[in-house]
C-alpha angles and dihedrals in degrees: 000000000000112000122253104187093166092047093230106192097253086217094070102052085129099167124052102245095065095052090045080053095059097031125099115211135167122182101009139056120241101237104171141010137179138149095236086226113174148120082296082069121103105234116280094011105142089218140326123299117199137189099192133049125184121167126188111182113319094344130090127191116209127204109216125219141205141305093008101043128027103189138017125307128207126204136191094222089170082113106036093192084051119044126177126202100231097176144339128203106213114231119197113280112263095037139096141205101272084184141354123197132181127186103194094190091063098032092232124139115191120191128193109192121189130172122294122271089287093080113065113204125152087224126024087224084068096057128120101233098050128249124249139197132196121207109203133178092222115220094197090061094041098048081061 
C-alpha cells in the first residue's frame, strides 16, 4: 500500500505525475492516465472501470463494467498521455461486458454482455437475463 498522508481523493489525480506518485510498478513505465469520465458514466461514478481491454493499432476497446459503465467504450490511445473517447455502444443498465473480442484483420468487434456481479451463473449464456452480441463493422478501425 502506497502512503497517502494528505489523503488526496485517489479519483482526481488529474495529471500524470500525480498518478505516477501514488502507483506501484515494477517492470513498466506509466505513460498515460485518464478516468475515462463522460456521458457513458453512471451518475455520480468517479471514472470507468473496465474488465476487458483489446487494442488494434492505435484503438482500444474497453468492457465497462458495473456499476460505473454499462456498455463498451472505445478510446483513441494513439497518444497514451492523451487519450480521446471516439465512441461508446450502450449495454442495458445493470449489466457488464462478459467478453469482448476484436478481430482487427477483419475489422469485426463482438461484445457479450450478462448481469452485474449480483447475479452468480458459471456461463453468461446461462444467465437469466439472456446474453447478447453485437457484430459491428468499426469505423474507427476501418478509417485506419
Amino acid at each position: 500500500m502506497i502512503p497517502n498522508p494528505t489523503a488526496r481523493d485517489m479519483f482526481q489525480l488529474n495529471d500524470l505525475g500525480s498518478y505516477r506518485q501514488f502507483s506501484s510498478i515494477k517492470n513498466f513505465e506509466i505513460v498515460g492516465h485518464s478516468y475515462l469520465r463522460g456521458p457513458w458514466l453512471t451518475p455520480g461514478a468517479p471514472g470507468a472501470g473496465v474488465n476487458t481491454l483489446r487494442i488494434c493499432g492505435n484503438v482500444a476497446y474497453l468492457g465497462g463494467y458495473n456499476p460505473t459503465v454499462y456498455g463498451t467504450l472505445i478510446v483513441d490511445v494513439s497518444n497514451p498521455a492523451r487519450m480521446e473517447p471516439l465512441s461508446f455502444i450502450p449495454a442495458n443498465p445493470g449489466t457488464r461486458n462478459a467478453c469482448l473480442r476484436v478481430d482487427c484483420d477483419q475489422k469485426v468487434l463482438a461484445v457479450g454482455t450478462a448481469p452485474g456481479p449480483t447475479v452468480r451463473t458459471s456461463r453468461p449464456a446461462d444467465s437469466p437475463l439472456g446474453a447478447a452480441c453485437r457484430f459491428t463493422t468499426s469505423p474507427t478501425l476501418a478509417d485506419r
